[in-house]
C-alpha positions as CSV (number, residue, x, y, z in Angstrom):
1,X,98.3,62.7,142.9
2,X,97.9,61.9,139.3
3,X,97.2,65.2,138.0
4,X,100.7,67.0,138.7
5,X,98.9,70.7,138.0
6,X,96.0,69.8,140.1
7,X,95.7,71.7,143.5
8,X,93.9,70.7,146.6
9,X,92.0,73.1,148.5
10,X,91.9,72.2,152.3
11,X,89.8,74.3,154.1
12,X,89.7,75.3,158.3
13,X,87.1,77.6,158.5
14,X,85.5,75.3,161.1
15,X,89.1,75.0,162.9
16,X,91.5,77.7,162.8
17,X,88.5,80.2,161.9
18,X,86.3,79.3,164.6
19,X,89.2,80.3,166.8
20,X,88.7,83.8,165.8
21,X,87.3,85.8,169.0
22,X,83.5,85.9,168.9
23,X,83.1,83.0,165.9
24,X,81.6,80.4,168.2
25,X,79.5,78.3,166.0
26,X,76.7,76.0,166.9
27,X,76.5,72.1,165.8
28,X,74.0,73.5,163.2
29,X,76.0,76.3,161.8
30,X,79.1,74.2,161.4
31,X,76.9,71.8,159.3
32,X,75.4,74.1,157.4
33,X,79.0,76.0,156.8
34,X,80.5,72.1,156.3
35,X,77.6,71.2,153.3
36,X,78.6,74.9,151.6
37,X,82.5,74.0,151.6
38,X,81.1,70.7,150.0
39,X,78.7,72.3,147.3
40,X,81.6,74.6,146.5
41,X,84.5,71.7,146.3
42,X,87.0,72.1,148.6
43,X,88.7,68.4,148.2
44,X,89.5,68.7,152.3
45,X,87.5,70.1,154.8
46,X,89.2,70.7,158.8
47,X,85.8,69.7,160.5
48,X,87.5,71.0,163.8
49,X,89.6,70.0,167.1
50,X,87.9,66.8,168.7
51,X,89.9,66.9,172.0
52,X,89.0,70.4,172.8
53,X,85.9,69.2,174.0
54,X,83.0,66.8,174.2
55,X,81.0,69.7,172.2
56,X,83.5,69.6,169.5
57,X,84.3,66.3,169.4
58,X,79.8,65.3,168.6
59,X,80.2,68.3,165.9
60,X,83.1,66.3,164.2
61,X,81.7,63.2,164.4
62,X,78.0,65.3,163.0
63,X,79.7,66.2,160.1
64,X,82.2,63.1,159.5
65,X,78.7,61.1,159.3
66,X,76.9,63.5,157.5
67,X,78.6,65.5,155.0
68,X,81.6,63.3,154.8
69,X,79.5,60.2,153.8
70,X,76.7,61.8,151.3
71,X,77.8,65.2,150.5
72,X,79.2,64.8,146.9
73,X,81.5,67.6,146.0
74,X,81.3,68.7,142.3
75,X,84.2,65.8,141.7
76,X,81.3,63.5,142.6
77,X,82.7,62.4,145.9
78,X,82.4,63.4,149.2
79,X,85.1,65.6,150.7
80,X,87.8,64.0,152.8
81,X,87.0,64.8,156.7
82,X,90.0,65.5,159.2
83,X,90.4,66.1,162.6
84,X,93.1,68.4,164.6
85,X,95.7,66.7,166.9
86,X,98.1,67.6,169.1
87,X,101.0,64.7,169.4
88,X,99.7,62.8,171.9
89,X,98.2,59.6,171.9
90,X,94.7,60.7,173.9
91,X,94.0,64.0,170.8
92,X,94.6,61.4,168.1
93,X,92.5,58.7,169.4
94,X,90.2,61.5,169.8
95,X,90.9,62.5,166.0
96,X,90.3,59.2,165.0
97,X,86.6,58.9,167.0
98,X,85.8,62.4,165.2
99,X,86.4,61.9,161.7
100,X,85.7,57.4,161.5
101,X,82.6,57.6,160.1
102,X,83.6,59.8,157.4
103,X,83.8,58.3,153.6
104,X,87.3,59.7,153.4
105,X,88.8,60.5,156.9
106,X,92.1,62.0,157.5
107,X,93.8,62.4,160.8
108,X,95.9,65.8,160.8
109,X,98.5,65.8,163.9
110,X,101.5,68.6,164.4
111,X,104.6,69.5,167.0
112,X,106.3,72.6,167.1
113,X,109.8,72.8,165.6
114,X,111.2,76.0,165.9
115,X,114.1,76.9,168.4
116,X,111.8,79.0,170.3
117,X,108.7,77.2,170.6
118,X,110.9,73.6,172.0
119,X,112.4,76.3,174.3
120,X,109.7,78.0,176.0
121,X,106.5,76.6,174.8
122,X,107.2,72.3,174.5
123,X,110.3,72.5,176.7
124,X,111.5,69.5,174.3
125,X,115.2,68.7,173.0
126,X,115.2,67.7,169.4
127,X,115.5,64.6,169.9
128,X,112.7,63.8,171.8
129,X,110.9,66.1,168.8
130,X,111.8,63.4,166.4
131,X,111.1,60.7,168.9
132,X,107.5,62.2,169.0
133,X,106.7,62.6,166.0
134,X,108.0,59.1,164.3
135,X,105.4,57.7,167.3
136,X,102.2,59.8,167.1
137,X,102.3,59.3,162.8
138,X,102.5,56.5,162.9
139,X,100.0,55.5,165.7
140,X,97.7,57.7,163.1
141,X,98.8,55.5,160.3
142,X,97.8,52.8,162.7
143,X,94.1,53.8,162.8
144,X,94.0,55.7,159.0
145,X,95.2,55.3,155.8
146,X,95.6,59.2,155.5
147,X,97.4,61.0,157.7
148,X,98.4,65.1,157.9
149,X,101.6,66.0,159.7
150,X,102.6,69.5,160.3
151,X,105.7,71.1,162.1
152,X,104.7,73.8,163.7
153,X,106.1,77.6,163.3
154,X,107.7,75.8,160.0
155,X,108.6,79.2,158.6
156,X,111.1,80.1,161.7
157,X,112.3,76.6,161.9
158,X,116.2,75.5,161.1
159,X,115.4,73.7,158.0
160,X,118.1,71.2,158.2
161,X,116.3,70.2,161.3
162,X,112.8,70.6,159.3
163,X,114.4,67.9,156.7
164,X,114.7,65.4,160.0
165,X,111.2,65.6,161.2
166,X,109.7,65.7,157.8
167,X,111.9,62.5,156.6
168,X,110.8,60.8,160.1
169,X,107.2,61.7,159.6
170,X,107.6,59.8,156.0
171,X,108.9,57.1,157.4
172,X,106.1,56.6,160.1
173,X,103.4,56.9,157.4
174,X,102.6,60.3,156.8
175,X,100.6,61.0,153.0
176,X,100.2,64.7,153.8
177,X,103.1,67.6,154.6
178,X,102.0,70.6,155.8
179,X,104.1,73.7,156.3
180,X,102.6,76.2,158.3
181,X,103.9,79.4,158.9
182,X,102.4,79.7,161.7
183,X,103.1,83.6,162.8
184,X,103.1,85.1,159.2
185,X,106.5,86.3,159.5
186,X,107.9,84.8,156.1
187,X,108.0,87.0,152.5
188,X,106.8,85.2,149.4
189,X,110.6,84.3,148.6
190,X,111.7,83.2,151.9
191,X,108.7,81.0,151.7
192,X,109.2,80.0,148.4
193,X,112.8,78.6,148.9
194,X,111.5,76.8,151.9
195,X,108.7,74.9,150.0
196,X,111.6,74.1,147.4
197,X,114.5,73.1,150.1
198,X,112.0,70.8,151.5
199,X,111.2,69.3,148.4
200,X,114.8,69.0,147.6
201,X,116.5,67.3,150.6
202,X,113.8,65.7,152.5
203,X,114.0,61.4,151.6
204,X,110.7,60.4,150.5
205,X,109.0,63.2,149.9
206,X,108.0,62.5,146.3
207,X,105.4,59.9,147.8
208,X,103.9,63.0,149.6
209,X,101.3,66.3,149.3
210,X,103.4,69.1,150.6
211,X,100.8,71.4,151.4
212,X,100.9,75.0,152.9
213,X,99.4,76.4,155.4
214,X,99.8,80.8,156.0
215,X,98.8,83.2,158.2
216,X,98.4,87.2,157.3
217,X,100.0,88.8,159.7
218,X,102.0,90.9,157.6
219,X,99.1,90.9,154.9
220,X,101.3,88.4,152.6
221,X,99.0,84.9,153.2
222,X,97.9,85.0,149.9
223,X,101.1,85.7,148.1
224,X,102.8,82.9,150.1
225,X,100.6,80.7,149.2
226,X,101.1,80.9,145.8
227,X,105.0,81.2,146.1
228,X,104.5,77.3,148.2
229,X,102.1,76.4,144.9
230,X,105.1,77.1,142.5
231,X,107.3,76.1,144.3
232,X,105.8,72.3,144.0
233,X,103.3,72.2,147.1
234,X,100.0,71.1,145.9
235,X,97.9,71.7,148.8
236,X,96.4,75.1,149.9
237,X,94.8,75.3,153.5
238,X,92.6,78.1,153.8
239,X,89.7,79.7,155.4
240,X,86.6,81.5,154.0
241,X,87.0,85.1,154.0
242,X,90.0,84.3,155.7
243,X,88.9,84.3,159.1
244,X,91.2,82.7,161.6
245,X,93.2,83.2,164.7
246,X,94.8,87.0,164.6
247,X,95.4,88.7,161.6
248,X,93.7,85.7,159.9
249,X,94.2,82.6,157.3
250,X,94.7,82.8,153.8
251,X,91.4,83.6,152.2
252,X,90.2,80.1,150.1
253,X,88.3,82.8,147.4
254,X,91.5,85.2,147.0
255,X,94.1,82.0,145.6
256,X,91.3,80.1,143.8
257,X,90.4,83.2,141.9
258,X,94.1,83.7,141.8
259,X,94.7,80.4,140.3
260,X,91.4,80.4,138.3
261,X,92.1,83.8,136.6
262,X,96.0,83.6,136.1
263,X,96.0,79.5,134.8
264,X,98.0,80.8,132.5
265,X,100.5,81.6,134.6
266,X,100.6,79.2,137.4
267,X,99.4,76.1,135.0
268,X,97.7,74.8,138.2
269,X,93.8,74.7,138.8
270,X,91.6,73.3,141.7
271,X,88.2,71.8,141.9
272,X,86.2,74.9,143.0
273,X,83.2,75.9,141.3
274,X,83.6,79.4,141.8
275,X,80.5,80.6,141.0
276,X,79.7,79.5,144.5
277,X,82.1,81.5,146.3
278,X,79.8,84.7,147.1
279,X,77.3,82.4,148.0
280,X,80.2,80.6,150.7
281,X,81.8,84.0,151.7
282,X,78.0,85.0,152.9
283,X,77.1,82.2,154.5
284,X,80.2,82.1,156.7
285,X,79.9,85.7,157.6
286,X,76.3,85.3,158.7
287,X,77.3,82.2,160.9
288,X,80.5,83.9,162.6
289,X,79.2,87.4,162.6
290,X,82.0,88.6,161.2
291,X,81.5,91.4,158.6
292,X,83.2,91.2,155.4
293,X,84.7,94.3,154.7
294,X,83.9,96.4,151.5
295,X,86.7,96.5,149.6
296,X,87.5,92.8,150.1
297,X,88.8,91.3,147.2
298,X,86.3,89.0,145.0
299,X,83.6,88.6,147.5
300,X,83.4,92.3,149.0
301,X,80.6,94.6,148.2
302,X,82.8,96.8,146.2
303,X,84.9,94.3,144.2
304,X,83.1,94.6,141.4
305,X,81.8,98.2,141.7
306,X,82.9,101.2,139.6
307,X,82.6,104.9,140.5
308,X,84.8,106.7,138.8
309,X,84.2,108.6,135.8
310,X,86.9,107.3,134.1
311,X,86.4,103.9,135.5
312,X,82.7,104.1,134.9
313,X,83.8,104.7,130.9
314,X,85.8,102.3,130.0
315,X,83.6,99.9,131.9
316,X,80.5,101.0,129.2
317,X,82.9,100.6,126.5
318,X,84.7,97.3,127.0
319,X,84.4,95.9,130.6
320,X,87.8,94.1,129.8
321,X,89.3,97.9,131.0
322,X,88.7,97.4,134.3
323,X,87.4,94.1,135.7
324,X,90.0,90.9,135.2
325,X,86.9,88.7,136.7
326,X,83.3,88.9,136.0
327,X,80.6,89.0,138.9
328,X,78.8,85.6,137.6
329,X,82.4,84.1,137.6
330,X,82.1,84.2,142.0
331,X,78.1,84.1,141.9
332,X,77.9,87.5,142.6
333,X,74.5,88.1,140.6
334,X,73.7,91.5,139.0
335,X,70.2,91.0,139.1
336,X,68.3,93.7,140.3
337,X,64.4,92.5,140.7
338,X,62.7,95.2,143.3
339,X,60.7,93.2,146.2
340,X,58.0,95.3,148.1
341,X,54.8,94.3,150.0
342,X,52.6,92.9,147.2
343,X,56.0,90.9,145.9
344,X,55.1,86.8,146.5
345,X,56.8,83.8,148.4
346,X,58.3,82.8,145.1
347,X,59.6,85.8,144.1
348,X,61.6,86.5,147.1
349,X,62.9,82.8,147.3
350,X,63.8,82.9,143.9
351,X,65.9,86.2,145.2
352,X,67.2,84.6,148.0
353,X,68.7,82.0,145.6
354,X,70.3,84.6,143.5
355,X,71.9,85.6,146.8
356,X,73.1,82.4,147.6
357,X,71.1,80.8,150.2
358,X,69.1,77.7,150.4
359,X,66.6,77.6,153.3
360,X,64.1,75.0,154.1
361,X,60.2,75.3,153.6
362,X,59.9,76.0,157.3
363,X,62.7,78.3,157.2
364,X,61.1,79.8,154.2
365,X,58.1,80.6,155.7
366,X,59.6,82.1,158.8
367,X,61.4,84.3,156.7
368,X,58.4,85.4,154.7
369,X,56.2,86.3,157.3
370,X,59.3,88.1,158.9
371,X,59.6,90.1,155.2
372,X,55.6,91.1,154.7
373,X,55.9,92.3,158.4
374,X,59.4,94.5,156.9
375,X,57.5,95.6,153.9
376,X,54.6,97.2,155.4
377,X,57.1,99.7,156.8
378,X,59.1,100.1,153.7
379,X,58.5,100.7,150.6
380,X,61.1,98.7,148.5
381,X,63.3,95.6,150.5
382,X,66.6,95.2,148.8
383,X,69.2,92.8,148.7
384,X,71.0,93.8,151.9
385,X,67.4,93.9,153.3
386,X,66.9,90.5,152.4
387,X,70.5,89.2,153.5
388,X,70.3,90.8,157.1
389,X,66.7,88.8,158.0
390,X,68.6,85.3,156.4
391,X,71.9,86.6,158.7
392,X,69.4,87.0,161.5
393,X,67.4,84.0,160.9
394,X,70.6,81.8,160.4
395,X,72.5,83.4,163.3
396,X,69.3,82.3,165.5
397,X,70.5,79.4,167.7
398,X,67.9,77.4,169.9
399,X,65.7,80.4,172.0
400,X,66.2,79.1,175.7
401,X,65.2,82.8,176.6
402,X,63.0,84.8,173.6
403,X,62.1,88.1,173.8
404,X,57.9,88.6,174.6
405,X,57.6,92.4,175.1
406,X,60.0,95.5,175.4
407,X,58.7,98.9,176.2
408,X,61.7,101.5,177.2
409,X,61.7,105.3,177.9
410,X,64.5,108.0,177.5
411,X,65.2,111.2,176.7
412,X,66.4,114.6,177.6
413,X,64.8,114.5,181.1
414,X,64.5,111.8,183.1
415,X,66.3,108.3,183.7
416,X,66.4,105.9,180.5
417,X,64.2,103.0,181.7
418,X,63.3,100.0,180.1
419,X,61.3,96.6,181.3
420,X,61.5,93.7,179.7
421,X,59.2,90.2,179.3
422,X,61.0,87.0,178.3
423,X,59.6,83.4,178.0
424,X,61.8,81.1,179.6
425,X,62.8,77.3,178.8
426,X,59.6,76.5,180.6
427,X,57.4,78.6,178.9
428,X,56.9,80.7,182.1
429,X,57.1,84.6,181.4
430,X,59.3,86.4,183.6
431,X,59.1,90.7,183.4
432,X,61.7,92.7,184.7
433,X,62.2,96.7,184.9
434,X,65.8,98.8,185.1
435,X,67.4,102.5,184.9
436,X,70.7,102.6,182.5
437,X,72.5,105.1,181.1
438,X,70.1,104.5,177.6
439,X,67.5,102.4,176.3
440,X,70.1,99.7,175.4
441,X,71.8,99.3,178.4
442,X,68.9,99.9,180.3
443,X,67.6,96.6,178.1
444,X,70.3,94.6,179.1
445,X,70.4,95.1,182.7
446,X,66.9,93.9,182.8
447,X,67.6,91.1,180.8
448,X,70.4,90.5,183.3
449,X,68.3,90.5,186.1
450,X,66.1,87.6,184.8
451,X,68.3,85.4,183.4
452,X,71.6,86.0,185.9
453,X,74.1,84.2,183.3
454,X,78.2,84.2,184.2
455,X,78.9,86.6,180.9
456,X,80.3,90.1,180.4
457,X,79.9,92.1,177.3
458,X,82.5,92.5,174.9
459,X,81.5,94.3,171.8
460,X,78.1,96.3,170.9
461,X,77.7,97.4,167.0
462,X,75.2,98.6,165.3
463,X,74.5,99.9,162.1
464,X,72.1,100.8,158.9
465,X,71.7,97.9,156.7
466,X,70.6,100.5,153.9
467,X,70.1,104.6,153.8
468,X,66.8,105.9,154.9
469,X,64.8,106.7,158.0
470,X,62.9,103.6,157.6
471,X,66.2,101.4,157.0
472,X,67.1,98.1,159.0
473,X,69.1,98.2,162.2
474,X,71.9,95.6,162.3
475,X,73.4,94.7,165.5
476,X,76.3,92.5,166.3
477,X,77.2,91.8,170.1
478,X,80.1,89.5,171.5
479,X,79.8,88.7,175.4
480,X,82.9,86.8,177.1
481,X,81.9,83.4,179.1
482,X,83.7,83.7,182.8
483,X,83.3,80.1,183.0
484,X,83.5,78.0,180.1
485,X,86.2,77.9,178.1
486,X,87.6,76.3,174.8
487,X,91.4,74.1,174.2
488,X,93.3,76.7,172.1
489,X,95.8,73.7,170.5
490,X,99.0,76.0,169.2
491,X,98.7,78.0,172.6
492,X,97.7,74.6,174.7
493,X,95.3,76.7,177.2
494,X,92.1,76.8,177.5
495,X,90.7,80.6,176.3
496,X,87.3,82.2,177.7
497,X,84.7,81.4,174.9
498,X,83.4,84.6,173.3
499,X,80.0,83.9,172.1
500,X,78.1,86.4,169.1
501,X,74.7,87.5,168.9
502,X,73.2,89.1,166.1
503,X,69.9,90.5,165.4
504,X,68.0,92.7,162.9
505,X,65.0,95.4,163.2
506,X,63.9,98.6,162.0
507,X,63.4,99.1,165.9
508,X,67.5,98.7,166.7
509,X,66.5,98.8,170.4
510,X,64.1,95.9,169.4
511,X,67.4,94.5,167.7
512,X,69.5,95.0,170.1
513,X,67.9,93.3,173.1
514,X,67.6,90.1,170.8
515,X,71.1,90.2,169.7
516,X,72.4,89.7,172.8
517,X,69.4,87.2,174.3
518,X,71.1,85.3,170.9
519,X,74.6,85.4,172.5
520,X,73.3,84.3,175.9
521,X,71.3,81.3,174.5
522,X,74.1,80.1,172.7
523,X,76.1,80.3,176.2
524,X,73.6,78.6,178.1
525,X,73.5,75.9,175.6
526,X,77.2,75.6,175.5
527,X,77.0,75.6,179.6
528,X,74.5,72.8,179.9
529,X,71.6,74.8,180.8
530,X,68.9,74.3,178.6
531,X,66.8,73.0,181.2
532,X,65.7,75.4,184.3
533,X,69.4,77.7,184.3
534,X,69.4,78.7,188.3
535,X,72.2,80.5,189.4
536,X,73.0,81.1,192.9
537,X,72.9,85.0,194.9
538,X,76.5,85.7,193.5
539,X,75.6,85.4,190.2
540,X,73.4,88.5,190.9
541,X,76.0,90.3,192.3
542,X,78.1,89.5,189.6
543,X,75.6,90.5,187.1
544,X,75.3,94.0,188.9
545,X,79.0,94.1,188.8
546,X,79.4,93.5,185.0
547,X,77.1,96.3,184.5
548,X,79.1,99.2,186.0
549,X,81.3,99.9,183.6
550,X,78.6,102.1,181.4
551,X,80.3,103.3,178.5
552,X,80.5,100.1,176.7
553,X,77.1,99.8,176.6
554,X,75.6,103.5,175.5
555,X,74.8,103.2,172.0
């Protein structure tokens, strides 16, 4: 790169994050997560892992031909678009039909190096490591100019053996060297001096991005990070909110704010417009499902929030005392305008684009009608009012089965029943009674019954969007596929996919019987069953059998 304090922000939300349990995302919601990561920057963007599947493969190839052809970043050009490979030749062949009709593609293929992962996991000598790698590069090369290569478990590799497979990966054509440490199990200086022994003894690494790539298992992702960043690598791979498999990625706001509020410091900056960041971090969790926690630094509810009374004072006097960033720095807007029922459709889109979200005219006007119906029950809609129905209306996928009536009855005496109407894919209404051990689970049962899927539930949350008796009911469900599964590529087997519903009402019964009909259309979809999904007599049984273990499901 030209710029030697310029940093490049690769992001995997749609990779490594979407291998966090329960983040399934649709074609759509990867797109729509792909053209935020644009409008905010990020110079690389891990559209996903082609060979895991025909599904993933046609969302690749969606966003290499959409955002990675018109989508300009603030730079002015569109992001570079790069696909995940295992070394073999079928994965990046694969890579290369994912990420072709991208602008700027990039093919990104690894191999394990550590001791312990050739021993038990590839069952490879070193040698046949280095054989590997020198052919899959460069049969990358061979199809694209730009080409990622990362040795796996880096941080618990031998380094001089690191040196070898990094020079051999040179050699074969690599631009890109990432360093993952794959099982955050390094400290900031142990991964420091590997970023700068790397640099220091690998031949031809000066022609080369040494990027870095951590994981927060011991809660040091970010700091790592920035030890690789001053230690020469100019490359950060991250993920939004920091989602990703376990304990998680590092989080793409924490080191750009890092960077952006210490340049001083670290003399480095990135391309980011930061002031989108809030905006990102929302979008992401309303896609995924997965809550960003309070205290979450820059985009959490409570990062810029001040109740002490000491706090509070020095805040009124100088806000220098106690805030190193400012709210409008990350797009998190301090306006305040109160929405109720006489409030118009330009008033709350205007809101909404404080908030951070941009929504179509049809969108729009789904979401309006949906927020007049909200605001003849209560008196003012707030903010997180406003950002549970987008959540909702976002986290919607394609309604195979859609909720038509629910009337349920519990209590002190008597069993909870509840019967349920759904519309199917052929418009045909199907209604269907059942006794559980409450309203919800009596819900799902007869949901159950009707549509007969090869799921089991996983997770069941709810909660109050805001305090009072009239406040929103937010509810999260994740059920478990028993038949189709997704390519895990560290691990190299396939997992069960976990798909997430979500759903908001002021009637959390209501909320939670469309929550997990959102969860079961996406699994149909991913299963092929759009059309008429008919199961045989075990599927019944199996459905009956899912539903005995009660507890899970009492809410």
């Amino acid at each position: 790169m030209s710029d030697p304090s310029y940093v490049r922000i690769f992001d995997t939300t749609l990779r490594d994050g979407e291998q966090s349990p329960g983040a399934t995302l649709t074609s759509a919601e990867k797109l729509q997560v792909a053209e935020a990561l644009a409008r905010l920057g990020v110079d690389v963007i891990e559209a996903g892992f082609p060979a895991a599947s025909p599904d993933d493969l046609r969302a690749v190839q969606g966003i290499a031909g959409g955002v990675g052809q018109s989508a300009a970043t603030p730079s002015g050009q569109p992001p570079i678009i790069t696909g995940l490979a295992r070394a073999t030749r079928g994965d990046v062949e694969t890579a290369w039909k994912g990420v072709e009709a991208a602008a700027r593609p990039r093919i990104h293929t690894f191999l394990a190096t550590s001791d312990i992962h050739l021993e038990h996991k590839l069952r490879m000598s070193r040698q046949q490591v280095i054989d590997r790698v020198g052919e899959m590069v460069a049969l990358a090369r061979s199809l694209c100019e730009d080409v990622e290569f990362s040795p796996e478990d880096a941080g618990r590799s031998e380094p001089a053996f690191l040196y070898q497979v990094l020079a051999t990966a040179i050699e074969a054509g690599a631009t890109t060297l990432n360093i993952p440490d794959t099982v955050g199990y390094t400290t900031p200086e142990e991964y420091g001096a590997l970023i700068a022994g790397i640099r220091q003894n690998t031949p031809g690494i000066a022609d080369c991005v040494v990027s870095v790539h951590c994981h927060d298992d011991l809660g040091l992702a970010t700091a790592n990070s920035l030890a690789g960043v001053q230690n020469g690598a100019r490359q950060i791979e991250v993920a939004m909110n920091g989602i990703g498999e376990r304990a998680g990625n590092t989080p793409l706001e924490e080191v750009v704010m890092a960077l952006h509020t210490r340049r001083a410091f670290y003399g480095l900056r990135t391309g980011i417009d930061t002031t989108q960041l809030t905006r990102a971090s929302r979008l992401v969790s309303s896609a995924t499902g997965m809550v960003v926690q309070p205290n979450k630094a820059v985009v959490g509810a409570n990062a810029f929030a001040h109740e002490s009374g000491i706090h509070q004072d020095g805040m009124l006097k100088n806000q220098d005392t106690y805030e190193i960033m400012r709210p409008e720095s990350v797009g998190a807007s301090q306006t305040r305008l109160v929405l109720g029922k006489h409030s118009g459709r330009h008033a709350v889109k205007a809101r909404l684009v404080g908030l951070g979200y941009s929504l179509d005219d049809d969108a729009l006007d789904t979401l309006f009608a949906r927020f007049k119906k909200l605001a003849d029950r209560k008196k003012c809609i707030t903010d997180a009012d406003l950002q549970a129905l987008v959540s909702d209306e976002l986290a919607r996928p394609h309604e195979l089965y859609a909720l038509a009536d629910l009337q349920v009855a519990c209590g002190t005496m008597g069993m909870p029943t509840a019967t349920v109407r759904l519309r199917g894919p052929d418009g045909a209404v199907t209604t269907r009674a059942a006794v559980g051990t409450g309203p919800v689970d009596a819900a799902y049962k007869a949901i159950d019954d009707i549509v007969r899927t090869h799921t089991r539930l996983l997770e069941f949350h709810v909660h109050s969007v805001t305090e009072g008796i009239d406040a929103l009911g937010e509810v999260t469900v994740r059920v478990r596929s028993e038949r189709a599964s997704s390519l895990n590529p560290q691990l190299e087997v396939d997992a069960p996919r976990v798909y997430q519903g979500h759903s908001a009402a002021t009637d959390i019964v209501v909320a939670s019987a469309n929550a997990y009909l959102a969860a079961i259309n996406k699994y149909l979809v991913a299963e092929g069953q759009g059309a008429n999904p008919t199961l045989d007599m075990m599927a019944r049984a199996e459905a009956a059998a899912r539903t005995e273990p009660q507890t899970g499901r009492q809410p």
